[in-house]
PASEBA-1860 file (N, C-alpha, C; in nm, 3 decimals):
! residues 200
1> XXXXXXXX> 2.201/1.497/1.526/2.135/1.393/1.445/2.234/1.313/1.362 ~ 2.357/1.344/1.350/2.498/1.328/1.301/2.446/1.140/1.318 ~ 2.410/1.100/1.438/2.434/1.016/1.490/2.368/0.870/1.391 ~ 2.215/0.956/1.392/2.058/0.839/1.328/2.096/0.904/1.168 ~ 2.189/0.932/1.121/2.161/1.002/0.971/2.181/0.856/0.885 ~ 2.297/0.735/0.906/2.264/0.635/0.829/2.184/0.526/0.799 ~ 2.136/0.542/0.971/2.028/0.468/1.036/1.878/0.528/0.926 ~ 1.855/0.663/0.948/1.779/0.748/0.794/1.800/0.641/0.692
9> XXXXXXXX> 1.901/0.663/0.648/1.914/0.619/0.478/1.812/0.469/0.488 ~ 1.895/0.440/0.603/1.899/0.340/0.584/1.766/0.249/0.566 ~ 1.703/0.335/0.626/1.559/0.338/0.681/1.446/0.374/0.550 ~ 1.487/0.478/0.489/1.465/0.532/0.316/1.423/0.449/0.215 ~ 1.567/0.365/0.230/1.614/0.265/0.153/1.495/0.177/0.135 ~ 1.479/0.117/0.300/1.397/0.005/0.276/1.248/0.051/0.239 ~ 1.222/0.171/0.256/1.074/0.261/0.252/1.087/0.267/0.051 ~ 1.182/0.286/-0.027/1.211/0.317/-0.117/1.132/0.244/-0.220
17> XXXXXXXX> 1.126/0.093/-0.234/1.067/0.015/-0.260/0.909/0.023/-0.313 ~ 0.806/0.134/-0.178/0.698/0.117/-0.177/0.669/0.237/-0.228 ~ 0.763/0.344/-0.290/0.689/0.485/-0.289/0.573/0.454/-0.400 ~ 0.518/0.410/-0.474/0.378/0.407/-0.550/0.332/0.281/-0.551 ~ 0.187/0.265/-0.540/0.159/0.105/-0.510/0.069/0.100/-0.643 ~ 0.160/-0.007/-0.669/0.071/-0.077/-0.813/-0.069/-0.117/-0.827 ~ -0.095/-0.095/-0.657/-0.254/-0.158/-0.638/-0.322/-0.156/-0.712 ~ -0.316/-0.254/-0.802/-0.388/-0.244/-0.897/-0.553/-0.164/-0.917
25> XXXXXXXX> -0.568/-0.257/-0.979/-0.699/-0.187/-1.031/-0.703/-0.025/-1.030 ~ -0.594/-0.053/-1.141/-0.532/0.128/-1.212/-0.545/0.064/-1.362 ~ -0.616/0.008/-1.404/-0.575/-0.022/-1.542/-0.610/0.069/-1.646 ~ -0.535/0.020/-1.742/-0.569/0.105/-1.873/-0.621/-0.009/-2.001 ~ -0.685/0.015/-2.090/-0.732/-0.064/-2.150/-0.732/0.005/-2.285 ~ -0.777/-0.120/-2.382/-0.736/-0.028/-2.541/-0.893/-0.102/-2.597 ~ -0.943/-0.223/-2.520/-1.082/-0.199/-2.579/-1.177/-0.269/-2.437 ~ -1.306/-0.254/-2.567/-1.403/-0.294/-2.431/-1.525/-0.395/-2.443
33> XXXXXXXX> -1.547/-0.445/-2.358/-1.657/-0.584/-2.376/-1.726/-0.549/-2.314 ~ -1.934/-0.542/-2.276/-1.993/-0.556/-2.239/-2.033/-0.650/-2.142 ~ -2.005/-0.623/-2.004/-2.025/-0.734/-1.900/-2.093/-0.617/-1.804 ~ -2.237/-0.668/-1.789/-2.300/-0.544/-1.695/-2.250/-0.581/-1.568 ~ -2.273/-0.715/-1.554/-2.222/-0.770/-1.389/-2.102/-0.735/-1.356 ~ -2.022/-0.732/-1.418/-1.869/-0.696/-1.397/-1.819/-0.580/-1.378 ~ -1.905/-0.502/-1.480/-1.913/-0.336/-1.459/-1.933/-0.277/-1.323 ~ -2.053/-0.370/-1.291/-2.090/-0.344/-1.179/-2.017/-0.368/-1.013
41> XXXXXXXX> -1.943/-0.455/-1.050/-1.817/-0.509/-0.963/-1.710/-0.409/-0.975 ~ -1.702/-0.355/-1.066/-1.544/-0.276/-1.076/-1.624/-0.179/-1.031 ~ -1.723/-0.093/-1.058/-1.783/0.038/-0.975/-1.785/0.046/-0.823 ~ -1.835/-0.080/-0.805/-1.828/-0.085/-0.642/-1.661/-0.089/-0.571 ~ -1.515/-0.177/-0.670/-1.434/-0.157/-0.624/-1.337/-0.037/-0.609 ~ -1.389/0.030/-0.761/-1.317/0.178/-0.785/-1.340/0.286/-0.733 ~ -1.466/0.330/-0.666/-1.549/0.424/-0.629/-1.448/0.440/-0.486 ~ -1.365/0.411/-0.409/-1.295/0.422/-0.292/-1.154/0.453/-0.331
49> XXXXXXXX> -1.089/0.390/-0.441/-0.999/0.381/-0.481/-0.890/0.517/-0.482 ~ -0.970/0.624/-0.572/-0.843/0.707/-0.536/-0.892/0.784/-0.357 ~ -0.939/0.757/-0.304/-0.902/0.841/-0.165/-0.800/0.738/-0.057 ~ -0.824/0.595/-0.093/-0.756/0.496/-0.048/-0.607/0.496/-0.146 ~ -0.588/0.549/-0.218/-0.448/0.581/-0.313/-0.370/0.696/-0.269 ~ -0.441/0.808/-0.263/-0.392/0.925/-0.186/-0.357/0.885/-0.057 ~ -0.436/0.849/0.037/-0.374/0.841/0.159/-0.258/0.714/0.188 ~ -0.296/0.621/0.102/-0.119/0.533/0.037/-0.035/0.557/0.050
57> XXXXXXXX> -0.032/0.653/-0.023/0.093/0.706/-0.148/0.157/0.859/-0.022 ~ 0.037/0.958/0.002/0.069/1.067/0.097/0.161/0.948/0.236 ~ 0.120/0.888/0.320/0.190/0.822/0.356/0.352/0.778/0.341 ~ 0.374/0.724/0.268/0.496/0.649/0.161/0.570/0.828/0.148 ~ 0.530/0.881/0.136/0.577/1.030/0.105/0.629/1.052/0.233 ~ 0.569/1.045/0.333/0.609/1.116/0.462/0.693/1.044/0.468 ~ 0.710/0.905/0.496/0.804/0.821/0.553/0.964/0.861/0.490 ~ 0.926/0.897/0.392/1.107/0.885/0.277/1.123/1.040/0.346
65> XXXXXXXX> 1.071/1.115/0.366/1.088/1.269/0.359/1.164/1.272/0.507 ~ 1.059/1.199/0.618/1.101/1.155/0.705/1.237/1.133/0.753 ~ 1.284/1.017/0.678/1.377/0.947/0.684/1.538/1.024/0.650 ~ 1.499/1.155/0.610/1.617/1.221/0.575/1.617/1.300/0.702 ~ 1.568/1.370/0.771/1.639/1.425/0.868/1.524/1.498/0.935 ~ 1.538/1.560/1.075/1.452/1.575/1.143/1.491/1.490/1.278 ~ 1.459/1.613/1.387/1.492/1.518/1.599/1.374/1.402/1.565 ~ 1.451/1.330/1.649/1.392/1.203/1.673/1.272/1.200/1.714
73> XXXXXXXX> 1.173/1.314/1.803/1.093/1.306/1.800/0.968/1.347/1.727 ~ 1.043/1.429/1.621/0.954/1.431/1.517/0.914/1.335/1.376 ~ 1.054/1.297/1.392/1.050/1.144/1.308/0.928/1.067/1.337 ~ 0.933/1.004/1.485/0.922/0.949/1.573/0.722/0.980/1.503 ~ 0.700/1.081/1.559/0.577/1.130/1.521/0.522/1.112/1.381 ~ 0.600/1.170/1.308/0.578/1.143/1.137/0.561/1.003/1.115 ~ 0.680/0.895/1.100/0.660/0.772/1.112/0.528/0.714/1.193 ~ 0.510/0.727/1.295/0.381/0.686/1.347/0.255/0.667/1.277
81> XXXXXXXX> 0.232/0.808/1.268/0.108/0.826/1.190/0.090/0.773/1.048 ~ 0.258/0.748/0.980/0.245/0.712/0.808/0.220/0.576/0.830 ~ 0.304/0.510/0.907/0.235/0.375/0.895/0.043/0.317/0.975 ~ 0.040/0.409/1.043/-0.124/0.395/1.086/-0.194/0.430/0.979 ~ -0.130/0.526/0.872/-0.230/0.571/0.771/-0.222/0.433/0.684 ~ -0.123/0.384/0.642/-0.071/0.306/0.572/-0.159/0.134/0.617 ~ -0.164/0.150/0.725/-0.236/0.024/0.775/-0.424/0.057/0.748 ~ -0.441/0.172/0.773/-0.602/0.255/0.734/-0.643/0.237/0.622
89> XXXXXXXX> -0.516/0.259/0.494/-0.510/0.218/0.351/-0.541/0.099/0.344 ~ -0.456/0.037/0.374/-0.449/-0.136/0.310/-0.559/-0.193/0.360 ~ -0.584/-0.168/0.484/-0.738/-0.234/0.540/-0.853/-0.187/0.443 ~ -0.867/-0.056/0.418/-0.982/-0.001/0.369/-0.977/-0.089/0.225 ~ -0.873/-0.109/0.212/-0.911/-0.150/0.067/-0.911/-0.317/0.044 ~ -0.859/-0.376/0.127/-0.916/-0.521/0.152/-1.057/-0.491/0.188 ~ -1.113/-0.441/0.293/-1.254/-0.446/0.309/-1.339/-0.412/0.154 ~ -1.279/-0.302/0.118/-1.398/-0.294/-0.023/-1.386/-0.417/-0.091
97> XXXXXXXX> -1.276/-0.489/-0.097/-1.255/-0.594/-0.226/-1.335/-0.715/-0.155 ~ -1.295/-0.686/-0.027/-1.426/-0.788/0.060/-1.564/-0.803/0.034 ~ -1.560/-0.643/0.041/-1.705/-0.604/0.019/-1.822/-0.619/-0.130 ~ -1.714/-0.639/-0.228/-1.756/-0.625/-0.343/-1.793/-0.771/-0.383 ~ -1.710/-0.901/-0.331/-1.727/-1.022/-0.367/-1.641/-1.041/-0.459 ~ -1.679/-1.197/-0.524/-1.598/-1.220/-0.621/-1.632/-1.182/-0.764 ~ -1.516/-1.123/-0.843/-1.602/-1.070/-0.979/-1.646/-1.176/-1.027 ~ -1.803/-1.171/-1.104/-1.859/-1.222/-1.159/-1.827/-1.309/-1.298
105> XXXXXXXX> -1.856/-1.430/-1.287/-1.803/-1.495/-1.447/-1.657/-1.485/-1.439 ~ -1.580/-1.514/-1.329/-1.401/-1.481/-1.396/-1.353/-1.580/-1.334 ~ -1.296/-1.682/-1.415/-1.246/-1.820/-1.365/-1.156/-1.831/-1.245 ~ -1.190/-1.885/-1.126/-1.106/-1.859/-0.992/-1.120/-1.720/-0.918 ~ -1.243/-1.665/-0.971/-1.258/-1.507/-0.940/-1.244/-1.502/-0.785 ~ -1.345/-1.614/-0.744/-1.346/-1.594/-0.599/-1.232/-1.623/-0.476 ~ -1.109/-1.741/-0.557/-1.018/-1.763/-0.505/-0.871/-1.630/-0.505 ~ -0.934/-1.581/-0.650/-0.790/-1.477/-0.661/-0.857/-1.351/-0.561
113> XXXXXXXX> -1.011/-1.285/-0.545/-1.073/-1.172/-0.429/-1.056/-1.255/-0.313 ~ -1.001/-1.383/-0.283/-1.025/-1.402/-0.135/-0.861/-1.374/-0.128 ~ -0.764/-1.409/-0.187/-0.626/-1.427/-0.173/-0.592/-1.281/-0.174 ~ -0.641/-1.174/-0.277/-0.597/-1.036/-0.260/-0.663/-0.937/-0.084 ~ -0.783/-1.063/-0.083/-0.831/-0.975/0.077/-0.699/-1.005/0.182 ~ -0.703/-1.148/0.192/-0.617/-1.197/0.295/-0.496/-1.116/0.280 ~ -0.406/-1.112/0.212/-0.259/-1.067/0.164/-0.281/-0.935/0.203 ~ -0.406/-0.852/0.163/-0.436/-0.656/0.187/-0.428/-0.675/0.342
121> XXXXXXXX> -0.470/-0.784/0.437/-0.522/-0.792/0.587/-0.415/-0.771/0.631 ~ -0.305/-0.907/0.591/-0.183/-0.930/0.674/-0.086/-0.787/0.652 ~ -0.123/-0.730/0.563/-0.021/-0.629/0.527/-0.057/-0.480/0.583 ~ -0.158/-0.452/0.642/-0.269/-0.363/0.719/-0.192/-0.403/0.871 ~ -0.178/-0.526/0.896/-0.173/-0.568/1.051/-0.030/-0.523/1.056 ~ 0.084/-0.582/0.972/0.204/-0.558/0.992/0.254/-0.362/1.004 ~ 0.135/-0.322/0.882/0.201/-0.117/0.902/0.123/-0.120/1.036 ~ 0.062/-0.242/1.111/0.029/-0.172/1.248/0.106/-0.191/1.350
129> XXXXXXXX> 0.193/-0.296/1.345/0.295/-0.362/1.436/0.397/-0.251/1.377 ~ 0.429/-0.211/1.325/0.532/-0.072/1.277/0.542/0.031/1.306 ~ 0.362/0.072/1.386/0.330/0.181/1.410/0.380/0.162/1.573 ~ 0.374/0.044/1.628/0.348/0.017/1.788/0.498/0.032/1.812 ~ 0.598/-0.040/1.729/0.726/-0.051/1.713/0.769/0.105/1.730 ~ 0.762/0.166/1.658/0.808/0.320/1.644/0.775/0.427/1.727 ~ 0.622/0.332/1.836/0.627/0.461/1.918/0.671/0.423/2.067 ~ 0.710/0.288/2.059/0.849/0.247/2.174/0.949/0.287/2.173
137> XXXXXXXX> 1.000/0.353/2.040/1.162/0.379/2.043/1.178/0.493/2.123 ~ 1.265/0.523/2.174/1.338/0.589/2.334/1.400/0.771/2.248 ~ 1.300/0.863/2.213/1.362/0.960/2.149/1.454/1.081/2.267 ~ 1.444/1.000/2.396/1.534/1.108/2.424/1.705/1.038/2.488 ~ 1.719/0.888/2.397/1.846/0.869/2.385/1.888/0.841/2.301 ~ 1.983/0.898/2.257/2.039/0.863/2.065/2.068/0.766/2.010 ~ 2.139/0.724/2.118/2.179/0.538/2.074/2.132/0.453/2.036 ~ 2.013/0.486/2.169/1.878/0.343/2.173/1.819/0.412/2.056
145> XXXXXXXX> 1.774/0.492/2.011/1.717/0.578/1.902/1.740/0.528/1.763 ~ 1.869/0.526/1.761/1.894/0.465/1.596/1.916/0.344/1.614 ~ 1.945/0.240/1.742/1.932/0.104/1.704/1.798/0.028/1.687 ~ 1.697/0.143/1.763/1.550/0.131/1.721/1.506/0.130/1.598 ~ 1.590/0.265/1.539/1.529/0.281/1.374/1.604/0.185/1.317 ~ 1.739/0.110/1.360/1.812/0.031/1.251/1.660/-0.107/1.251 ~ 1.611/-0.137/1.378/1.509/-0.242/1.391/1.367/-0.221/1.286 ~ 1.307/-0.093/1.293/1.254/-0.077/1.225/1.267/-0.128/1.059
153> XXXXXXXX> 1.392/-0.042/1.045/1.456/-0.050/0.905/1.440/-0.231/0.841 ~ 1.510/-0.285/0.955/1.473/-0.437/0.916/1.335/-0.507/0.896 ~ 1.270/-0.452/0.989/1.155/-0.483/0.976/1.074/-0.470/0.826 ~ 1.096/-0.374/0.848/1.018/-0.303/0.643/1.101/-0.399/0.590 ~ 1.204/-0.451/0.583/1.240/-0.548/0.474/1.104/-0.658/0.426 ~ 1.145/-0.714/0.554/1.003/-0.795/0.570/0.895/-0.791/0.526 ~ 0.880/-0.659/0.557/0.704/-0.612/0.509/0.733/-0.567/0.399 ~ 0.813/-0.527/0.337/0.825/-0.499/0.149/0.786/-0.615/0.113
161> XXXXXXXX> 0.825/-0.725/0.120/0.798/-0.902/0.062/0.605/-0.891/0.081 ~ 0.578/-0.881/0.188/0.417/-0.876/0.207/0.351/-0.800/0.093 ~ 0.429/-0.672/0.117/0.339/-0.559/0.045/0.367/-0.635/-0.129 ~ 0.470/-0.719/-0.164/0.526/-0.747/-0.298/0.358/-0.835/-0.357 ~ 0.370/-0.922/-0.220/0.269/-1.080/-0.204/0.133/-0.971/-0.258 ~ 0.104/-0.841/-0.194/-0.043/-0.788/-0.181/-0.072/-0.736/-0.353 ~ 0.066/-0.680/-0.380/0.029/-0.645/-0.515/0.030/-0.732/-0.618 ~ 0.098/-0.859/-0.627/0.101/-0.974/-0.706/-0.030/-1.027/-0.685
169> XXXXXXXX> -0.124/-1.050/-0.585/-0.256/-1.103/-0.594/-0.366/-0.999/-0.614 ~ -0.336/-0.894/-0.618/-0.425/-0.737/-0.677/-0.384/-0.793/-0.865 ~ -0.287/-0.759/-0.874/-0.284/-0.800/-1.029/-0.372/-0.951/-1.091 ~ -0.337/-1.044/-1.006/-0.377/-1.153/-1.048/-0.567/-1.125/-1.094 ~ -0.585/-1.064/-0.964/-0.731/-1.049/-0.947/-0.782/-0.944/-1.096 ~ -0.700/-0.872/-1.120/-0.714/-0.788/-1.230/-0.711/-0.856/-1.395 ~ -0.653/-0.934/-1.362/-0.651/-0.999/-1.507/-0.756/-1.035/-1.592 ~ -0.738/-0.991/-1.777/-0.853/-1.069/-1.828/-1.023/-0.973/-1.840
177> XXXXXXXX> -1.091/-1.035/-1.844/-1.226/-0.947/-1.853/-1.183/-0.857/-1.698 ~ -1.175/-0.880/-1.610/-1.154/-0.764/-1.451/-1.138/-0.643/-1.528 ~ -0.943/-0.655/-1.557/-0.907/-0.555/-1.642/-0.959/-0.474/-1.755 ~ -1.063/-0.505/-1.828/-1.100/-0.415/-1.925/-1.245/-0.333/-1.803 ~ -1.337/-0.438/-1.747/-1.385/-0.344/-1.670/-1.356/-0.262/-1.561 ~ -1.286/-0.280/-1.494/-1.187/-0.175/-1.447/-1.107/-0.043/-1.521 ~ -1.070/-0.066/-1.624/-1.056/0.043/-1.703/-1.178/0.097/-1.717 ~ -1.255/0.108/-1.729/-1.373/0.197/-1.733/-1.423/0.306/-1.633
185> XXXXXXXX> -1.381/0.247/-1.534/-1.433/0.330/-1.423/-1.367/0.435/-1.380 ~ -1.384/0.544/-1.352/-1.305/0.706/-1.333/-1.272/0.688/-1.221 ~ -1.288/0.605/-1.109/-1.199/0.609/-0.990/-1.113/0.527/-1.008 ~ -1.089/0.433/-1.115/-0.973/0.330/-1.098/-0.893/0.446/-1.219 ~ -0.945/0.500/-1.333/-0.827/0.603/-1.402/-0.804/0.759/-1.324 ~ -0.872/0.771/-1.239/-0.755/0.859/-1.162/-0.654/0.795/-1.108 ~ -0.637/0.721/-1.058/-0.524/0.634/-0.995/-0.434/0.571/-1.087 ~ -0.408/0.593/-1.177/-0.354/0.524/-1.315/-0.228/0.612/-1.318
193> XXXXXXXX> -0.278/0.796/-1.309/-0.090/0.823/-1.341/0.023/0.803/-1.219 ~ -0.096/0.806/-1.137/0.014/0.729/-1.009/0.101/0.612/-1.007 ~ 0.004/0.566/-1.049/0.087/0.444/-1.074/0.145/0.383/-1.223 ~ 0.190/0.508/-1.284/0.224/0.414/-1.449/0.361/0.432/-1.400 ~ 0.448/0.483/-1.302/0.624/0.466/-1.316/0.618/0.328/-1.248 ~ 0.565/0.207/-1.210/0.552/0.136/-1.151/0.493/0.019/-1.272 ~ 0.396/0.042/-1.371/0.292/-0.021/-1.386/0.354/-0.030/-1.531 ~ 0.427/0.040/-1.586/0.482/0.069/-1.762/0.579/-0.009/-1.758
END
């Protein structure tokens, strides 16, 4: 394995980026306003939230763990499945934000839930083109093996910028009245210590 070990790092590296996702709607809040409609919007978006966080984040875990060592065809295997999970994530959770509409009363609400769906889609499709990518690579020749993973490796560059785009329009969408009702809800504060080395 002497051979794929920088091709690893290298591979780490670019995985490194994503180990906790800010996905929002983790907020914390210090007070609170009465908006039943809104309440009611963040319940419907939080209620998925941490099982769509766990399987995120468990993901993002395999990949780095991955990436340190292990035959190519277990890589090969591990990688597969993290980014299919990873694409399972991001979809599931564009669909709820789909599903929920635009929050109620929040200026551009419906433009910032359509921009965080689209951005969750494209970024779902790409951990799927990652997944198709990785299970072409050739694990029983070494060469082709790590110039596969060096391709990969590049690739996630790419898709770090997406995943950057998905969480910058999750925040946007969070801002303002969102954010205090979102803090309320126990599926968006389980997901909160996950994400405070990211979010502080």
């Amino acid at each position: 394995m002497e051979g794929t070990d920088p091709v690893n790092k290298k591979l780490a590296a670019a995985l490194s980026g994503g180990a906790v996702l800010a996905v929002a709607l983790t907020a914390c809040s210090s007070g609170e306003k009465d908006n039943k409609e809104l309440d009611a919007w963040a319940a419907k978006v939080c209620t998925s939230v941490p099982a769509q966080q766990a399987k995120i984040e468990a993901a993002f875990d395999a990949l780095a763990k991955a990436a340190k060592d292990g035959p190519p065809a277990e890589l090969q295997k591990t990688d597969s499945k993290a980014f299919q999970d990873l694409s399972d994530g991001f979809k599931a959770r564009a669909t709820t934000i789909n599903n929920a509409g635009a929050p109620p009363g929040v200026e551009d609400g419906k433009t910032k839930q359509q921009d965080a769906v689209r951005k969750l889609t494209v970024l779902s499709a790409s951990y799927a083109d990652l997944k198709k990518q990785v299970d072409a690579l050739d694990t029983k020749n070494q060469s082709k093996f790590a110039a596969g993973l060096d391709d990969v490796s590049e690739r996630m560059k790419e898709v770090s910028v997406q995943y950057k785009g998905a969480v910058d329009a999750l925040q946007k969408l969070e801002e303002g009245d969102v954010k205090e009702a979102v803090a309320k809800q126990p599926g968006c504060k389980k997901a909160t210590p996950s994400a405070a080395a990211t979010t502080s």
